[in-house]
C-alpha positions in Angstrom: 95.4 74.2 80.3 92.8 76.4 78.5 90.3 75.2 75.8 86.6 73.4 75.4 85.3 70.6 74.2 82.5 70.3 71.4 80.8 67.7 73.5 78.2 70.2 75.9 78.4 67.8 78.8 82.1 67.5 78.6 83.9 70.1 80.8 88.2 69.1 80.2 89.3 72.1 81.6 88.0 70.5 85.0 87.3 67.0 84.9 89.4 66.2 82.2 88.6 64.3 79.0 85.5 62.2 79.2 83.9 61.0 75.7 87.1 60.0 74.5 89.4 59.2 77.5 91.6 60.9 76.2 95.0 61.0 78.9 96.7 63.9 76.7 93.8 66.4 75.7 95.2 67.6 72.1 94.7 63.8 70.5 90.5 64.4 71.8 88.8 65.1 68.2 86.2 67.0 70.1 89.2 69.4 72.4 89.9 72.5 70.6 92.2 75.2 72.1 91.2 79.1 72.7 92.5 81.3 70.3 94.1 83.2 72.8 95.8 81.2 74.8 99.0 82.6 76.1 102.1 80.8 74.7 103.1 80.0 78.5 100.2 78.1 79.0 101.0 76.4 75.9 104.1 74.8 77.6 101.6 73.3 80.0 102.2 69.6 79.3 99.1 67.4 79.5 100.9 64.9 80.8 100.4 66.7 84.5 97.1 67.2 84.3 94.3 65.3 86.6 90.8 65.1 86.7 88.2 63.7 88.8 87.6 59.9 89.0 84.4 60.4 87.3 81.6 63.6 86.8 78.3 61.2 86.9 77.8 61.4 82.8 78.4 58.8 80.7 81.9 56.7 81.6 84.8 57.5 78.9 87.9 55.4 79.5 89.4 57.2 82.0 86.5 56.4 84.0 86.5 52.5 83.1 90.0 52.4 84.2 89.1 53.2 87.9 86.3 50.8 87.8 88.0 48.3 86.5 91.1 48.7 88.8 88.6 48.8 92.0 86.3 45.5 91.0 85.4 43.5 88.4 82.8 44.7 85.5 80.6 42.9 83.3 80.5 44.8 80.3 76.9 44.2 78.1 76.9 45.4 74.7 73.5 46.8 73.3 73.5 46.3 69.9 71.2 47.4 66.9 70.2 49.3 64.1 69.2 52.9 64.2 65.8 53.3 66.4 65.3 50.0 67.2 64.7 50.9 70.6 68.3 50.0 72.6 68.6 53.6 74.6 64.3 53.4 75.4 65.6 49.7 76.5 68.1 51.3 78.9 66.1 54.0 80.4 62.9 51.7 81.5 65.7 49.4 82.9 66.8 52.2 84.9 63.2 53.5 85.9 62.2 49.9 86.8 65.2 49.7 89.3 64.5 53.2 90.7 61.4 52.2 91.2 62.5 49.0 93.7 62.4 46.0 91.0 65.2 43.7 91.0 67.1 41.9 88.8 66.9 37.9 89.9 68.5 38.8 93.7 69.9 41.4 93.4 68.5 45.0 93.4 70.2 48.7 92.6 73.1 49.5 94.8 74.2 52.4 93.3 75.5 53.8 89.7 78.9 55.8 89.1 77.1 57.5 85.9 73.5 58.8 87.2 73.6 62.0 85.7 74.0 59.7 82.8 70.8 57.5 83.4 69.0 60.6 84.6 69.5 62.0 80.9 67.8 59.3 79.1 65.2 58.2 81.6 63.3 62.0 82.8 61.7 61.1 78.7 59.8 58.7 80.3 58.5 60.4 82.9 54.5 61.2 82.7 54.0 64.7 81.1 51.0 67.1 82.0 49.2 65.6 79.1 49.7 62.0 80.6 52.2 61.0 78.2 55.8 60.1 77.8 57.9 60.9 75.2 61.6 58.8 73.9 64.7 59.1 74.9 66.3 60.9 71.5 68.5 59.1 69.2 71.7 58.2 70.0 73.7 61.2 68.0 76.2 59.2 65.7 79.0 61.6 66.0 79.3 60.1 69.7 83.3 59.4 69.0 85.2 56.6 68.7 84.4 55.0 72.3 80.5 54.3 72.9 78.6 56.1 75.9 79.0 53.7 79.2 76.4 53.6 81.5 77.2 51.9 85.0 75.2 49.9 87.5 75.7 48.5 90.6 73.9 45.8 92.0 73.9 44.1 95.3 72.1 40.3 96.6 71.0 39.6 100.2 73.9 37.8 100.7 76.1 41.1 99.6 77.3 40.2 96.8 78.0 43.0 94.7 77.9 43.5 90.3 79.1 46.2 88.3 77.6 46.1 85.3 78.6 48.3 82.5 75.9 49.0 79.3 77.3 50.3 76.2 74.6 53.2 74.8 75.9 53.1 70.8 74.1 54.6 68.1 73.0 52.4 65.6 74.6 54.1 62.8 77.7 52.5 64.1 76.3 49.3 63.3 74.7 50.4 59.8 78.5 51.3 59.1 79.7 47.9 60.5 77.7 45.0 58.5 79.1 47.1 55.4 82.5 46.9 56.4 84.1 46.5 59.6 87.4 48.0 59.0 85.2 51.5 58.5 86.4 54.1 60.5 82.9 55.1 61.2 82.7 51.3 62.7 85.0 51.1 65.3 82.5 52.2 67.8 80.6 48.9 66.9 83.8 46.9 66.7 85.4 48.1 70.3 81.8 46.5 71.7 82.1 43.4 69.7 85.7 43.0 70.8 85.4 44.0 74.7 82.0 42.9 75.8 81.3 40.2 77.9 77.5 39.4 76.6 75.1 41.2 73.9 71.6 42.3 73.4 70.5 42.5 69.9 67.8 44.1 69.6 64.9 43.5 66.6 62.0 46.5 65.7 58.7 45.0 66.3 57.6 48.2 64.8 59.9 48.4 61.6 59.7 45.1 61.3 55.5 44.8 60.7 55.5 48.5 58.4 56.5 50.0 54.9 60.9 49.0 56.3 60.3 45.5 56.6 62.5 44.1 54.2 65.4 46.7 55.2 65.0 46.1 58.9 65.0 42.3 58.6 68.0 42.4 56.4 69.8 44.9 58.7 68.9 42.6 61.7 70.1 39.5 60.3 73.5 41.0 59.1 74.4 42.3 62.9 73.5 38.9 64.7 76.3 37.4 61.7 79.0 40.2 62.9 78.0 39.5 66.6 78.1 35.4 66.0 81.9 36.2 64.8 84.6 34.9 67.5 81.3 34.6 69.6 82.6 31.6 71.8 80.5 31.1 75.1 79.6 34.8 75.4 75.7 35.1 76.0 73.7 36.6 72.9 70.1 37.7 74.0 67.6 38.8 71.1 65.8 41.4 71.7 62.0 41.6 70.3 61.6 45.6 71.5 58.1 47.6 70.9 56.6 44.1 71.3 53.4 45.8 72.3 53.0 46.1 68.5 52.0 42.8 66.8 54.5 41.2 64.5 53.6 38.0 62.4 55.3 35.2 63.7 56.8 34.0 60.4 58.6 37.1 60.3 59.9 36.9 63.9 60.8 32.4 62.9 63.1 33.9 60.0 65.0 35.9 62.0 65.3 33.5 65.3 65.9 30.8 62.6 68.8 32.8 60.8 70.4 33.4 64.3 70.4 29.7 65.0 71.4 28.5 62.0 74.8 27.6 63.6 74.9 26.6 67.4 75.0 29.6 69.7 76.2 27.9 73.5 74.3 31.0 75.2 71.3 32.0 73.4 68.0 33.4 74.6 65.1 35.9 73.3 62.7 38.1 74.9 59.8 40.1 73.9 60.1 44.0 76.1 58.3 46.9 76.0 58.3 50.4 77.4 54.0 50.0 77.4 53.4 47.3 80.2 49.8 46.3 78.5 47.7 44.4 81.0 48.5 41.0 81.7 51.8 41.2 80.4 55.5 41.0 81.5 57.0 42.8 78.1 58.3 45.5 80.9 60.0 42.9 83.5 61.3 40.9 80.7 63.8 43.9 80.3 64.6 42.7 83.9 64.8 38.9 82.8 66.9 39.4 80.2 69.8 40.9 82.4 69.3 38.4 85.1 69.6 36.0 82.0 72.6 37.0 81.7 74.2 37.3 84.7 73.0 33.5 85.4 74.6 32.5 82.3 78.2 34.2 83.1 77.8 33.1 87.2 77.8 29.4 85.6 81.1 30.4 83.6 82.7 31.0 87.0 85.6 28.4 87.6 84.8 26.4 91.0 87.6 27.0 93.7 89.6 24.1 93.8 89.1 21.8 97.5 92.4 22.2 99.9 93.4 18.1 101.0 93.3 17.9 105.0 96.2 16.1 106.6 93.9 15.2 109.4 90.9 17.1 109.3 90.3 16.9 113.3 93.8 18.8 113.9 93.5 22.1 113.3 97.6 22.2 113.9 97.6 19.5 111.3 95.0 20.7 108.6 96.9 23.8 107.7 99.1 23.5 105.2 
């Protein structure tokens, strides 16, 4: 079927729908037919066509399905308001593991979406002028589904986690302590309803300048959307840009607002992009998903023993 997508790193013509996941290509917001498509091709039912299992961008969910149908996935949703540093968060993540780091046991084993990570991570690469820039802001007209990033993670004993990390743009959230029936919300509300644990993540640096009050408000209003129908689902704060100093009765409000009704799985961690010296703020990134993955390994029902008739007779042990 002939046509093109708005999105420049969607190609539906041969991989199929991959923002939206869309199955029949017409219902995509971003699909628009050529003008002059020939009325046979117009019979072409969508229905028939297939795509590829995945293109290496960002997962749509088309490509979750296959995942999920394969092995099980741990889904983390990384929350936040607008430039408080979740997509920088991601990409250091990524560098630290392509540079060897692990997380707890367990160290990179792969990724279904490395173009994906590629994208947001070459920012942090060292420029000629011994530099690094940002990853740039998550673009609000992302669609309906958030961008899914996918790791894959292995232990000595070869154990294997898929992890998926939902790259949002904060606007969603913005749109979502206003009111979470906005259309312009259900990004933020598909992660609240689907994920398996959440990073929230604070602004050291809007939270210690001229946006204070706004940024603490904003901050405050998402943990109380997260906390909803929370149950025993791990919420990790975030203190991002920590390299910046914040004062520490700011940073009590906010842990104190969080806790003001019992979380089960709650944590906090100050990260950085800018290692300084004698630090961890770049390896807490690390801590925080091993934080997790520790907290939902303890969630994991215990196989239940198999009674022995006579445990000496191997005729008689099996039942």
């Amino acid at each position: 079927m002939a046509g093109n997508c708005l999105k420049e790193d969607c190609y539906p013509d041969e991989t199929g729908c991959n923002h939206e996941g869309c199955d029949i290509l017409s219902d995509c917001q971003f699909y628009k037919k050529e003008a002059d498509q020939s009325s046979s091709e117009e019979k072409v039912k969508d229905d028939f066509y297939v795509r590829v299992p995945w293109t290496g961008n960002t997962f749509g969910l088309q490509d979750l399905n296959f995942l999920t149908s394969t092995s099980p996935i741990i889904l983390i949703g990384v929350a936040g308001i607008a430039s408080s540093g979740k997509t920088t968060f991601l990409a250091t993540l990524y560098c630290l593991l392509r540079h060897g780091h692990k997380i707890g046991s367990y160290q990179f084993a792969g990724s279904l979406t490395l173009t994906g990570w590629e994208n947001i991570a070459w920012y942090l690469s060292w420029n000629t002028h011994n530099d690094i820039q940002f990853p740039p802001h998550t673009s609000s007209n992302a669609g309906r589904i958030p961008g899914l990033l996918h790791l894959s993670l292995r232990n000595e004993n070869g154990e294997k986690k898929d992890l998926i990390f939902t790259d949002a743009p904060g606007e969603w959230f913005g749109y979502w302590i206003t009111n979470k029936n906005d259309s312009n919300a259900a990004g933020a509300q598909w992660v609240h309803d689907y994920a398996d644990a959440f990073l929230l993540f604070a602004d050291c640096e809007m939270l210690s300048g001229t946006q204070l009050g706004k940024a603490r408000q904003q901050t405050k209003q998402v943990a109380d959307r997260l906390k909803h129908n929370l149950e025993n689902r791990p919420l990790g704060l975030v203190w991002s840009k920590s390299d910046i100093k914040l004062d520490e009765e700011i940073k009590k409000q906010i842990s104190d607002h969080i806790q003001n009704s019992p979380i089960p799985n709650y944590q906090e961690f100050e990260t950085s992009v800018r290692n300084e010296k004698s630090s961890d703020l770049q390896l807490n990134i690390l801590d925080s998903i091993n934080w997790i993955l520790t907290v939902l390994s303890g969630e994991t029902n215990k196989l239940p023993q198999v009674e022995r008739f006579a445990p000496t007779d191997l005729f008689l042990s099996k039942r």
